[in-house]
N, C-alpha and C positions, 0 to 999 in steps of 0.2 A: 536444408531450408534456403529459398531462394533471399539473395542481401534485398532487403525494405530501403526503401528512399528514405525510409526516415526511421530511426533508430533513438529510442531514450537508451541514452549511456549512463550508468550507475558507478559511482568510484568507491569502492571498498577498500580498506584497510590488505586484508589478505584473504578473507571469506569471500567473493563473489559466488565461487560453485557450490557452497553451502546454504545461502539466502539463496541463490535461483533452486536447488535442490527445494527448499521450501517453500518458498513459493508455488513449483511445479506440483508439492504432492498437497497444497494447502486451495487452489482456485481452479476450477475447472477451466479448458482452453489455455491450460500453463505444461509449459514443458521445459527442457534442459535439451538443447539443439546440439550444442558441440563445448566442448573444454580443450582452450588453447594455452600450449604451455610458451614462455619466451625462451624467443633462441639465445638472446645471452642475458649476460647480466643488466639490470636498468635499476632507475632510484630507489623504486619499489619492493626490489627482491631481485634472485637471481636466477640463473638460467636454468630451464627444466622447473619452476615453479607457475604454477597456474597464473596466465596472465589473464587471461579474458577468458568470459562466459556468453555465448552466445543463448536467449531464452526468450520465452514470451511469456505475459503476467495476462493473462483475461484479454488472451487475443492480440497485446499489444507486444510488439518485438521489441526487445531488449538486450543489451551489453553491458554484462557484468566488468566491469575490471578493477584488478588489484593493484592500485597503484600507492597503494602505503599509506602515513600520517599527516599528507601534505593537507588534504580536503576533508571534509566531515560535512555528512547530510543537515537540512534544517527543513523546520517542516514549510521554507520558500518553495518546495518539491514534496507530492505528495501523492500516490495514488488513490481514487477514489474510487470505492466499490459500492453499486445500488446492490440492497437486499432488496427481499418482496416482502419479509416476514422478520418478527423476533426472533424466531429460529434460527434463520440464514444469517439474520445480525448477530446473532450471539455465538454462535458457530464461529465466522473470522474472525468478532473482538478476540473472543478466547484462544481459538489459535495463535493467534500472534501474540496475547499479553503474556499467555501460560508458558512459552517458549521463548522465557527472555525477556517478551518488549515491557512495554511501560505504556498506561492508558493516558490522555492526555483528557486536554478539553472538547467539546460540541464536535462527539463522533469522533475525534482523532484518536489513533492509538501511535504508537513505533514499534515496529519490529526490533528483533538486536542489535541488527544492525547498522540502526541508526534510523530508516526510510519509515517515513510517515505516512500512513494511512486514513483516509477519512470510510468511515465504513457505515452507509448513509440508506436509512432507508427509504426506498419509493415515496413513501409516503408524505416523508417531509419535504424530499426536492417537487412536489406536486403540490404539497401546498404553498412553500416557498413562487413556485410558477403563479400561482392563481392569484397572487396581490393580494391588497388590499388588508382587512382584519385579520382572515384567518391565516393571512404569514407572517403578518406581524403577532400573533399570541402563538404560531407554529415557534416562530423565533426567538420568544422569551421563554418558553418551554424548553428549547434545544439551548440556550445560553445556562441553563442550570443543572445541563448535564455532562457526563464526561460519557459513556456509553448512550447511545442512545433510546429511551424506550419508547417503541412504537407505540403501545396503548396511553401513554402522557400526550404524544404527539396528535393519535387519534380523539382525544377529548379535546385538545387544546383547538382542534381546527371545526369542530362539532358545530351547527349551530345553537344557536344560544336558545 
């Protein structure tokens, strides 16, 4: 894979090639590029242990690395994934909550490994786009959910 000018670098604990492994068989346009091990020891871990993961998440390239206990994810970083449907919504949520994460509030969930996901469908960020009433009741409708459902969403932007 040719180096992207611009690279999101992820700092994990000591799993990077297990959450990229997840990711790649979890989004489509996701893959696991290359697994580099370090040549000697560093603060993180020692030499011959997986230092960095080279991968891409829905297209976007990315660097796993294990750099230890020093950093921990917050959801100030988050990936956002458009569904088209409750299906495709609830396909990721579940992916990610059933394997470890933890569901959050309005769309978020977290993987295990800490990285926060907003798993957001079409539906809302269009009516969110379109102003006015119907993203303001799209918005109060999504503030009282932790998954998101698209049919609350679809009544909520309905005209009246």
């Amino acid at each position: 894979m040719p180096l992207a000018k611009n690279t999101i670098c992820l700092w994990y604990e000591t799993e990077a090639e297990a959450a990229a492994r997840f990711y790649a068989e979890t989004f489509p346009d996701s893959a696991v590029h290359a697994v580099n091990r370090a040549p000697a020891d560093y603060p993180g871990g020692t030499a011959g242990t997986v230092l960095t993961v080279s991968f891409t998440v829905l297209g976007l390239p990315c660097l796993g690395l294990n750099g230890g206990t020093r950093f921990s994810h917050s959801e100030a970083f988050s990936f956002q994934v458009s569904t088209e449907d409750q299906a495709e919504t609830d396909h990721y949520w579940d992916t990610i909550v059933t394997n470890g994460g933890e569901e959050s509030a309005c769309g978020w969930c977290r993987d295990r490994w800490g990285i926060s996901w907003q798993i957001t469908p079409r539906v809302l960020m269009e009516a969110m786009e379109t102003g006015g009433a119907p993203a303001q009741r799209a918005f109060e409708a999504m503030m009282q959910m932790s998954r998101i459902d698209v049919a609350t969403i679809e009544r909520a932007i309905a005209p009246a």
